[in-house]
C-alpha positions in Angstrom: -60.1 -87.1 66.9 -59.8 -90.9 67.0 -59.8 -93.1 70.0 -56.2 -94.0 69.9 -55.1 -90.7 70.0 -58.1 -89.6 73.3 -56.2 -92.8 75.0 -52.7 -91.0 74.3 -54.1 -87.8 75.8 -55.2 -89.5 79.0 -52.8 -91.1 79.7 -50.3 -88.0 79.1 -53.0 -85.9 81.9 -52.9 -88.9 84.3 -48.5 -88.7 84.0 -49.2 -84.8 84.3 -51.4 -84.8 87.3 -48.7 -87.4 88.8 -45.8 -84.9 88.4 -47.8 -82.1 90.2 -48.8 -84.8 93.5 -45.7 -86.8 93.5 -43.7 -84.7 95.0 -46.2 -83.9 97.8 -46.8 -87.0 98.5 -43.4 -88.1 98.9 -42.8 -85.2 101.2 -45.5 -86.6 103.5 -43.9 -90.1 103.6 -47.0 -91.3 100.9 -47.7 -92.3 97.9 -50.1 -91.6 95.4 -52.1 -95.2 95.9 -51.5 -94.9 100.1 -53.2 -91.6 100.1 -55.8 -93.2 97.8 -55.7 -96.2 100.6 -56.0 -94.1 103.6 -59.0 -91.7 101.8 -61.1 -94.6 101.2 -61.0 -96.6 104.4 -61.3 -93.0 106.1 -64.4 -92.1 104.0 -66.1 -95.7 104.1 -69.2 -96.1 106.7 -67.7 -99.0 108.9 -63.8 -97.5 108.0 -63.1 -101.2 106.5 -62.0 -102.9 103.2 -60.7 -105.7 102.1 -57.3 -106.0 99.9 -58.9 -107.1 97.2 -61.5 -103.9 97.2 -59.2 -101.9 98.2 -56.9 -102.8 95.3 -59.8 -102.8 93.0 -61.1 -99.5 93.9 -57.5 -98.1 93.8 -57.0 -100.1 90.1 -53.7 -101.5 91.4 -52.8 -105.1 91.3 -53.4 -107.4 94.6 -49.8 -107.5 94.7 -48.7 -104.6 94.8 -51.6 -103.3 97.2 -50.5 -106.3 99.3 -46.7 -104.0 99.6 -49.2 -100.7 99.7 -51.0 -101.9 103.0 -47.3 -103.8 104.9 -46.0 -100.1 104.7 -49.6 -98.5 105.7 -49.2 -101.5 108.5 -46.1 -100.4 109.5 -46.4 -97.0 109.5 -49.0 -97.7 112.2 -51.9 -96.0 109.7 -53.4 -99.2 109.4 -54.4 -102.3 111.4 -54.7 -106.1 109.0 -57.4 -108.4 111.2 -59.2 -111.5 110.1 -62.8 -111.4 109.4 -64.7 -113.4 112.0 -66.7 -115.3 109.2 -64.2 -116.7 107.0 -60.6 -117.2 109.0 -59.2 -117.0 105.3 -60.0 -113.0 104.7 -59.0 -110.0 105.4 -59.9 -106.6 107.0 -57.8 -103.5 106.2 -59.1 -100.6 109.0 -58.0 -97.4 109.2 -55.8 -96.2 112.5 -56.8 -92.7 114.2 -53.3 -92.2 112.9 -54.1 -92.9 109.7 -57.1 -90.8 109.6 -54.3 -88.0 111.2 -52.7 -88.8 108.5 -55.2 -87.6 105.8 -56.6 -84.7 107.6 -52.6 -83.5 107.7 -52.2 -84.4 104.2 -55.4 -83.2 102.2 -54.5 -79.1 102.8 -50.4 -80.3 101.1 -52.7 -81.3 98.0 -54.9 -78.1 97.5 -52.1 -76.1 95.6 -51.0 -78.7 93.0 -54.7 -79.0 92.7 -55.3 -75.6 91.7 -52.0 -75.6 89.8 -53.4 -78.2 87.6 -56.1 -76.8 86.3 -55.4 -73.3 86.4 -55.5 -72.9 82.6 -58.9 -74.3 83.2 -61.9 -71.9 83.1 -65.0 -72.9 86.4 -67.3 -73.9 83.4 -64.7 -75.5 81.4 -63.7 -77.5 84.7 -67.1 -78.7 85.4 -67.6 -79.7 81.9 -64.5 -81.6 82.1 -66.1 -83.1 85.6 -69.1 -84.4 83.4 -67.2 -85.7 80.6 -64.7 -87.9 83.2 -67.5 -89.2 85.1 -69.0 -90.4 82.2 -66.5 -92.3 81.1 -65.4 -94.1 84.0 -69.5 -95.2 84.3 -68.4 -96.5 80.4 -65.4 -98.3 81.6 -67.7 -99.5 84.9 -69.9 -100.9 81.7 -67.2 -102.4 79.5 -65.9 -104.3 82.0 -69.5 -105.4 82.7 -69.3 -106.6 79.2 -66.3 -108.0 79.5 -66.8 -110.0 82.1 -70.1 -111.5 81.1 -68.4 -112.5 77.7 -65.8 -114.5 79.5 
C-alpha cells in the first residue's frame, strides 16, 4: 500500500471516530477539542496550560483555541489569569466545574468507544495501539526535522 493511500485511510478513521463522539459531545454542551481542553488541564500536575500548549497539544490553531477557551471561560469550566512572570502570558486552569464536567462526560464516551472498534479483535486493538503510538513519536520526529531545517 503506498503512503498516499495510508494518509486517505487516516484521515477517513479520524472523520469516522468523529461521527461516533460528535454527537455525544454535542449533547453534553462540548466539543470534541473542549473535551480534549478540559482532559488535559484536568490530568496536568499543577491543572495549568497555556493557550499556545494547549492548542498545540490539541493540534488546533491558536485562533481557534483562543474561541475554544472564551466558551470554556464562559461556561464557567475554566478560569484565563496572567502569569506572575511575564504580564504578557497566559494561564488557562481548570474550574472544579470543569473537572465536574469531565468526570460527567467520560462514562457518555465509553459506548461510542466500544462501538468503534467493535469489529476489532483485544489483540488486533492492541496492535493497532502499537502501530498509532508509533507514528505519532514519527510525526513528534518529522516535525523535529522540520523545524531544524527551517
Amino acid at each position: 500500500m503506498d503512503g498516499t493511500v495510508m494518509v486517505r485511510l487516516l484521515r477517513i478513521c479520524g472523520a469516522g471516530l468523529n461521527d461516533f463522539f460528535e454527537p455525544v459531545f454535542r449533547s453534553a454542551g462540548l466539543s470534541e477539542h473542549s473535551f480534549h481542553v478540559l482532559c488535559l488541564l484536568t490530568a496536568s500536575e499543577h491543572g495549568t496550560a497555556s493557550p499556545s500548549e494547549l492548542s498545540e497539544m490539541v493540534g488546533t490553531s491558536r485562533s481557534n483555541m483562543t474561541r475554544i477557551l472564551e466558551e470554556l471561560r464562559r461556561d464557567g469550566w475554566i478560569e484565563r489569569a496572567v502569569t506572575s512572570h511575564d504580564g504578557r502570558r497566559h494561564e488557562i486552569s481548570v474550574t472544579s466545574s470543569g473537572r465536574s464536567k469531565v468526570r460527567a462526560t467520560v462514562p457518555l464516551i465509553a459506548e461510542p468507544i466500544r462501538r468503534a472498534f467493535s469489529d476489532l479483535e483485544p489483540e488486533e486493538f492492541a496492535v493497532l495501539g502499537k502501530l498509532i503510538r508509533r507514528l505519532v513519536l514519527s510525526f513528534d520526529k518529522g516535525a523535529i526535522s522540520i523545524e531544524a531545517a527551517a
